[in-house]
C-alpha positions in Angstrom: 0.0 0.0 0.0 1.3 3.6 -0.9 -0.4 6.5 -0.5 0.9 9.0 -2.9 0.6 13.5 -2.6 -3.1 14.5 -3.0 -1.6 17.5 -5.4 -1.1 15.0 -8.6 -3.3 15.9 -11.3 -3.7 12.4 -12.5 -3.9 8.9 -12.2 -0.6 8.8 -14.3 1.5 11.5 -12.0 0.7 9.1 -8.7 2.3 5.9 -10.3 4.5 7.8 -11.4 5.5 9.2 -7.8 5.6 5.3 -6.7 7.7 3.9 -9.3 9.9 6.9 -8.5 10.2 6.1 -4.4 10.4 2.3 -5.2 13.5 2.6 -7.6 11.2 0.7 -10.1 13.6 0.3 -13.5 12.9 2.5 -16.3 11.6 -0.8 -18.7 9.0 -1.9 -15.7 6.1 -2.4 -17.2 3.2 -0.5 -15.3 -0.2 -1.5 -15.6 -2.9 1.6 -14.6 -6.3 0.6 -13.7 -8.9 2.8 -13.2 -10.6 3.2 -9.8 -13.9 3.5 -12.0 -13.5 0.0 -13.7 -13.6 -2.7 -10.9 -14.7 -5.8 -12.7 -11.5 -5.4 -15.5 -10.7 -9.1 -16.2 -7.1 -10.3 -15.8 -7.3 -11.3 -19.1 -7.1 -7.2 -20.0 -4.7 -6.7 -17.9 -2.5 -9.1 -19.7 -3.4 -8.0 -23.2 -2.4 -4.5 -22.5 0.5 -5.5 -20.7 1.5 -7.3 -23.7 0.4 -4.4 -26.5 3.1 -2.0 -25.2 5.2 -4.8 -25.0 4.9 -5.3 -28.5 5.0 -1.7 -29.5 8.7 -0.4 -28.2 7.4 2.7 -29.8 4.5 3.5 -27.9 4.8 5.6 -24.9 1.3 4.4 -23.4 -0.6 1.2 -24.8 -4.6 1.3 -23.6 -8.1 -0.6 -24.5 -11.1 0.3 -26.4 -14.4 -1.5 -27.8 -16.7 -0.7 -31.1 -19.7 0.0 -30.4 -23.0 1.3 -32.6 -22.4 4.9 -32.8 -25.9 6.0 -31.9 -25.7 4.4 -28.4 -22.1 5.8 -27.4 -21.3 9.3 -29.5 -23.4 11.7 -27.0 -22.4 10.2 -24.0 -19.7 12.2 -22.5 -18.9 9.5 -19.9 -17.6 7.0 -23.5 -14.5 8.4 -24.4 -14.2 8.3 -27.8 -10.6 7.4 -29.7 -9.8 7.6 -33.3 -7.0 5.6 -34.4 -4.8 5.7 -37.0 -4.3 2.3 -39.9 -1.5 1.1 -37.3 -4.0 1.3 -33.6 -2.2 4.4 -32.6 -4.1 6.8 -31.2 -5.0 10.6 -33.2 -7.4 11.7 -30.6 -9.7 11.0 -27.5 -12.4 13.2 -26.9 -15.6 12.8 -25.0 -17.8 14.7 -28.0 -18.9 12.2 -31.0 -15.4 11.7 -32.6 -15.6 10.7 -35.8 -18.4 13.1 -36.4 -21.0 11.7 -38.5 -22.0 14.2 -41.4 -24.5 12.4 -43.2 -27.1 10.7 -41.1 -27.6 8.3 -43.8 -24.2 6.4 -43.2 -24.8 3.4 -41.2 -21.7 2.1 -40.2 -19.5 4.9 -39.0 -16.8 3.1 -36.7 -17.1 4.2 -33.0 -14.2 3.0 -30.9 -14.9 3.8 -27.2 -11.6 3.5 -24.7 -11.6 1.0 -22.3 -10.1 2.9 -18.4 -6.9 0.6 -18.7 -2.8 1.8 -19.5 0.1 0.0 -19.5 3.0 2.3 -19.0 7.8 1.9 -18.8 8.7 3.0 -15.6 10.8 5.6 -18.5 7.8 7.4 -19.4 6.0 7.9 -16.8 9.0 9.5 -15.4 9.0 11.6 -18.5 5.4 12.1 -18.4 5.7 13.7 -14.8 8.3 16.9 -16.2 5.6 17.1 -19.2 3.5 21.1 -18.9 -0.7 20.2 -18.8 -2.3 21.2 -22.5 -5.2 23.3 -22.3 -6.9 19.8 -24.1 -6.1 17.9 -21.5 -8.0 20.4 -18.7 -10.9 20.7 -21.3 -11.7 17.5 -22.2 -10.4 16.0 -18.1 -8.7 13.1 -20.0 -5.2 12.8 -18.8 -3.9 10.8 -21.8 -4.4 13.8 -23.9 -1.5 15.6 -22.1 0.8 12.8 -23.6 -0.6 12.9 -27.1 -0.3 16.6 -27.2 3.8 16.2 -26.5 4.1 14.0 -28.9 4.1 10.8 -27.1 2.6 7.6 -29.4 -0.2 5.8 -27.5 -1.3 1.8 -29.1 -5.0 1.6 -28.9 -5.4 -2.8 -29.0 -9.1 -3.7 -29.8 -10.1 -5.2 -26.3 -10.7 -8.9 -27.0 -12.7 -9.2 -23.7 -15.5 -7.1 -22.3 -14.5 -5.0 -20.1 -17.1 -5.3 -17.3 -19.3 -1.8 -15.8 -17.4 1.4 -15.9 -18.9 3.2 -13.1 -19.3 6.7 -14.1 -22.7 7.9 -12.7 -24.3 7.3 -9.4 -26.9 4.5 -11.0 -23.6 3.1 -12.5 -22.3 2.6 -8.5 -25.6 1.2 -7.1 -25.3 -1.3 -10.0 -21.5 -2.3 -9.7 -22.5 -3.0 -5.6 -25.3 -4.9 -6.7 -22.9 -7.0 -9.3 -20.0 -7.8 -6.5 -22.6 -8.5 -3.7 -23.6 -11.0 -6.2 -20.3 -12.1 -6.7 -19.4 -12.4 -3.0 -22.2 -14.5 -2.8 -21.2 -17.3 -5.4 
């Protein structure tokens, strides 16, 4: 257990700050999950373990899921990624990214990020000494301050569901409900 400076602005700066006291080597392989995605499987903890270990060039590897773009582009709480022929990231937003210009189209890809990273000891140090971008305090997405400086982040397609992302208060009631149930078993 570490508790790490309630000043961070980020998920990313506080493992950063405890790689940094535990004298973690710079090609550890971190793996960020987010406090609002209890019920990850292990099975995506591996996979995007193993994305950045694939992708030396990658700064950040992460998750995300297609899903029908009329049930996922206005909802603020799906972060939206666009990716680039190779999976690496061009943007994340939480407005409908790509936006659709013809309601006629019916298949317009919409890629929604999964709350997982995989991160080298090496940048996250880097990441730490990196200025905030005014995106990254507009959008409150963290990996954007990385994308802005130029940093490569490998978005894998998530071969397993995720499980509930907790992101409103019926989200939380639902999530207790889910473990109770799981406790139970």
């Amino acid at each position: 257990l570490f508790r790490s400076s309630t000043a961070h602005r980020s998920g990313t700066d506080r493992i950063a700050e405890v790689a940094e006291q535990q004298g973690w080597d710079d090609e550890v392989v971190v793996v960020n999950l987010q406090g609002d995605e209890p019920m990850t499987p292990p099975e995506n903890i591996t996979q995007v373990a193993c994305a950045l270990a694939e992708h030396p060039e990658a700064g950040i590897a992460t998750l995300c899921l297609r899903e029908p773009y009329a049930e996922c582009s206005q909802d603020p709480n799906k972060v939206k990624v666009v990716r680039d022929y190779q999976g690496y990231a061009l943007y994340f937003s939480r407005a409908p990214i790509p936006w659709k210009r013809d309601p006629a189209d019916k298949d317009v890809p919409a890629w929604v990020h999964v709350g997982i990273y995989a991160y080298r000891v090496r940048f996250l140090r880097q990441y730490t000494q990196m200025p905030a971008c005014a995106l990254e305090s507009i959008e409150q997405l963290e990996q954007l301050r990385a994308l802005w400086h130029g940093t490569r982040i490998f978005v894998d397609e998530a071969r397993q569901q995720p499980g509930l992302s907790v992101d409103t208060l019926a989200d939380k009631v639902l999530a207790e409900a889910l473990m109770a149930q799981r406790n139970e078993a």
